[in-house]
N, C-alpha and C positions, 0 to 999 in steps of 0.2 A: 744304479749307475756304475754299478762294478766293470763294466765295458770295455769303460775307457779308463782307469784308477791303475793301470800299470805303471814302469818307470822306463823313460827314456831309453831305446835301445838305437843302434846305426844297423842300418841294411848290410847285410855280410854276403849277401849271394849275386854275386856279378853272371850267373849264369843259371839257366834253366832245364839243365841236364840233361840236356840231347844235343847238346852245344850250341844251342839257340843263345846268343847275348844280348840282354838286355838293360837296359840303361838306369843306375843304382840313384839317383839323384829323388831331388824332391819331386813330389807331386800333391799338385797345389788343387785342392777339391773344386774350388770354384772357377777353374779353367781348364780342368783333364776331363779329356774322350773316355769313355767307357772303356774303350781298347786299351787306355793307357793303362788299366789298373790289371792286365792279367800279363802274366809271363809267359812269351810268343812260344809257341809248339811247331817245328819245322814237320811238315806234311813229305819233303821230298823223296822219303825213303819210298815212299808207297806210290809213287812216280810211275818207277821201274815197269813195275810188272800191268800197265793198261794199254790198252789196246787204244793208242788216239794216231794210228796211221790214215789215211786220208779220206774226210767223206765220213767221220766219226760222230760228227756234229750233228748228221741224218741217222747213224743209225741208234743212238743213243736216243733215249727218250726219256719224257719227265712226264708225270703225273701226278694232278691236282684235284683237288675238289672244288667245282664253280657253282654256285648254287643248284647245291645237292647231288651234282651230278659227277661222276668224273672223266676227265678231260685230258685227253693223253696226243703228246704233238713230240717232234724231235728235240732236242735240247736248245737248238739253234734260233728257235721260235719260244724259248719261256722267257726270256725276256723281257717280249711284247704282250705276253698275257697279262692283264689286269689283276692286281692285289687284291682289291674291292670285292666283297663277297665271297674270298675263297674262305675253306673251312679247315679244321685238323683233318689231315689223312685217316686217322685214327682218333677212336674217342680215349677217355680217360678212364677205367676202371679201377674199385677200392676191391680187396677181399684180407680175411685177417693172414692168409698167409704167406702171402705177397714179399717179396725180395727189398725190392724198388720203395719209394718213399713220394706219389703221388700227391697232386694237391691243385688250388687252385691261387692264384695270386693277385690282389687287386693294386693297379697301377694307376697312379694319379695324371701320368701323363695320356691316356688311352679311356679314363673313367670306366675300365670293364676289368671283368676278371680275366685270367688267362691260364692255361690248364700249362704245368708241368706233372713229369716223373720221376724225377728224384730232388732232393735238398741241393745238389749243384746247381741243378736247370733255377731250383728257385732262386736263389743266389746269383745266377747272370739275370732271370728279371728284375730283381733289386738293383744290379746292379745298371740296368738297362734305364731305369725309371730315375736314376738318382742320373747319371751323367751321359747317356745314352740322346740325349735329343730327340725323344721317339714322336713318329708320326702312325706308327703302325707295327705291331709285333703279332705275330701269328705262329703257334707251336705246331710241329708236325708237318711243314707246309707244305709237301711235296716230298715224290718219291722218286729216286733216278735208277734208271733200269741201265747198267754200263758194264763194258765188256772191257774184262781180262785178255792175258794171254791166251788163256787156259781155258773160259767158262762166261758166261753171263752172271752179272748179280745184281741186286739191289740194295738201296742205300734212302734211309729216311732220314735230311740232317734234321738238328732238331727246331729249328725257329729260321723262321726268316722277318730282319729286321729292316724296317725302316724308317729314317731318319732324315735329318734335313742334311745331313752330312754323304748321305747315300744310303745303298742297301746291301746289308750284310746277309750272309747265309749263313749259319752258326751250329756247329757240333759242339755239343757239351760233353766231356771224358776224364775224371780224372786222372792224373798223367801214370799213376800205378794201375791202371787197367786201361790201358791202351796195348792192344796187339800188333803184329802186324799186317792183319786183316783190315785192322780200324783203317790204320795209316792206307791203306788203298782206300775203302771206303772217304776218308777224307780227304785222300787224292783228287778223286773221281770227283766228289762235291767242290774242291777246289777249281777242276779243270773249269766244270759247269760254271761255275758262279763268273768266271774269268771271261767264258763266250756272254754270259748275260750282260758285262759291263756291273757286275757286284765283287764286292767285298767277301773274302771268304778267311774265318779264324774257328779255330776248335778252342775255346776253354776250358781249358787242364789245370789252370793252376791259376793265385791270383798272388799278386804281389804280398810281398810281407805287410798284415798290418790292415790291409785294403777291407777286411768281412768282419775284423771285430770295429772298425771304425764304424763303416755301412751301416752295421748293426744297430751301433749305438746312438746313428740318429735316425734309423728307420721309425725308431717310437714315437719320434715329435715331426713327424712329416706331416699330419694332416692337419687342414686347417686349427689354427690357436689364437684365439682370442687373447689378448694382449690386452688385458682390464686394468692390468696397474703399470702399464704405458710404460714398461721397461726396454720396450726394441730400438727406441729412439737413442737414447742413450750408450745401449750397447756396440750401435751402428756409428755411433760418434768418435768412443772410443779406441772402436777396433780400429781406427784409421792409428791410432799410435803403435797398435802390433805389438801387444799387451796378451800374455798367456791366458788360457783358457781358466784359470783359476782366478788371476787375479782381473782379469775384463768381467768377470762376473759378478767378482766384489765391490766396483763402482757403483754398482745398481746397488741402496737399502733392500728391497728383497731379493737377495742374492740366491734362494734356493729356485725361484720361478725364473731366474735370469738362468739360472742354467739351463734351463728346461726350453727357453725360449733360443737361446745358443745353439741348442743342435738341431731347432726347429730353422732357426737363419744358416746354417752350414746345408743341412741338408737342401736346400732352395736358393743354394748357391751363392748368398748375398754376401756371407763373409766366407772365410776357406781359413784351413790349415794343412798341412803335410802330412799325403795319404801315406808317404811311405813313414813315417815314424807312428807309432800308437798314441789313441786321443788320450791324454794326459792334463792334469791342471795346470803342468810348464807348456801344453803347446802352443806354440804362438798364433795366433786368432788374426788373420790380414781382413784387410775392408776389398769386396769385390770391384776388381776396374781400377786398384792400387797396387803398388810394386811387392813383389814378395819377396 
C-alpha cells in the first residue's frame, strides 16, 4: 500500500507548459470525466501549416478496418460509419528489442482486453475504465490520409472512445516528445473529429497526483467479496467525511476495510481529491453528498 502512504502536498502548477491553463482546484473521484484528470495540450500551433481550404472534407480521407476488410471514404462520411465490428488498423507485436512498451489491458467496463503500445496508452485505458463512462474503446482505429501545405500524410490517432458522454478520438504523447510534426498530425485528427461531431484531446500529461492514486486502487477493482460485511459500515460513515485512515478504523478489521476502501473509491461509491495524494488524512466523502 505504499501507493498512497505519502504526505499532503497543494497542486503548485496553474499551467501546463504550452500555456494551456488549467484549473488547480479539487477533483472529486466519484464525479470527474476522465478528461478531467489530464493537463489540456493546445493543438493550435499545428493549425497553421494544413491545407483545409474549400472541399477539404472530400479530399481528405479515413480509413478503417470493417470486418476484415478495409474501408476508405472521405472524411465527411466517417461519422456515419458504424463502430460495431471495426478492428485495430494494425496488430500488436512483442520482440525483445523493441523500443515501445506493448501490451494488452483488461477493462471491466467493456469485459474484453484491448491492445496498447506503450505504458502511457495503458495508463489512459486505466484511466478510461476507472471514469471514462465507456461503452466502447478501440485502439488504432483509423487512419487519416490529410494534406499539408507542402505534402500529403498520414496520421493513426491512437484509440477512439466511446461513451455515454460522446465520442472521443484520442492521441496519446508525452508532452517531452511532442514535435512539431505531431502537433500537425494532431491538428489534422482534431479538424477530423470536429467534421465527425467527436471530441478530440491528445494525453500528454496527467494531473499531479491522478496515476499514483489510479494505481492504487486499480488492485481492488475487481469483484470482492465482502465476508466480514465491512462495506456497510464504511458506507455509513463516509457520510461524515472521515479521512482515509481513520474511516477505516471504525471497521474491527480495519486492515480488510482498507482494502475494501479502494475497492468502493475505485467503483465510485465513495470519492476523495484526485488532485492531492491517497493519504490516511484524505478525506473519504459518500457519493451523491457534498464534497
Amino acid at each position: 500500500m505504499s501507493g498512497y502512504m505519502t504526505d499532503l502536498q497543494g497542486v503548485t502548477a496553474p499551467h501546463a507548459g504550452d500555456g494551456t491553463s488549467y484549473s488547480a482546484g479539487p477533483v472529486w473521484s466519484h464525479r470527474c470525466r476522465w478528461e478531467d484528470l489530464l493537463i489540456p495540450v493546445s493543438v493550435d500551433a499545428g493549425r497553421a501549416g494544413l491545407d483545409v481550404s474549400d472541399g477539404w472534407t472530400d479530399r481528405w480521407t479515413a480509413t478503417w478496418k470493417y470486418a476484415g476488410d478495409d474501408v476508405t471514404g472521405p472524411v465527411r462520411h466517417l461519422g456515419h460509419a458504424p463502430v460495431a465490428d471495426r478492428r485495430p488498423m494494425r496488430g500488436f507485436t512483442w520482440r525483445r528489442d523493441q523500443r515501445h512498451r506493448p501490451g494488452l489491458e483488461s477493462l471491466l467496463a467493456t469485459g474484453r482486453l484491448h491492445g496498447f503500445e506503450s505504458l502511457e496508452e495503458d495508463q489512459l485505458l486505466v484511466a478510461l475504465d476507472f471514469a471514462g463512462d465507456l461503452v466502447e474503446v478501440l485502439s488504432q482505429p483509423l487512419c487519416i490520409r490529410f494534406r499539408t501545405r507542402e505534402k500529403w500524410r498520414r496520421h493513426t490517432p491512437d484509440f477512439l472512445v466511446v461513451s455515454r458522454a460522446g465520442v472521443w478520438l484520442v492521441d496519446v504523447r508525452p508532452r517531452p516528445l511532442i514535435e512539431p510534426e505531431d502537433l500537425e498530425s494532431f491538428a489534422a485528427a482534431a479538424e477530423v473529429a470536429l467534421v465527425c461531431g467527436w471530441h478530440y484531446v491528445v494525453a500528454a500529461e496527467w494531473r499531479p497526483h491522478v496515476k499514483s492514486t489510479l494505481d492504487a486502487m486499480y488492485g481492488r477493482r475487481r469483484p470482492l467479496r465482502d465476508v466480514l460485511g465491512v462495506q456497510p459500515g464504511l458506507l455509513a460513515h463516509a457520510q461524515k467525511g472521515l479521512p482515509f485512515g481513520e474511516l477505516a478504523l471504525t471497521e474491527t478489521y480495519w486492515p480488510v476495510a482498507r482494502a475494501h476502501l479502494l475497492h468502493l473509491l475505485w467503483h465510485r461509491r465513495v470519492g476523495v481529491d484526485l488532485s492531492q495524494p491517497l493519504t490516511d488524512r484524505s478525506r473519504v466523502v459518500l457519493a451523491g453528498g457534498a464534497a
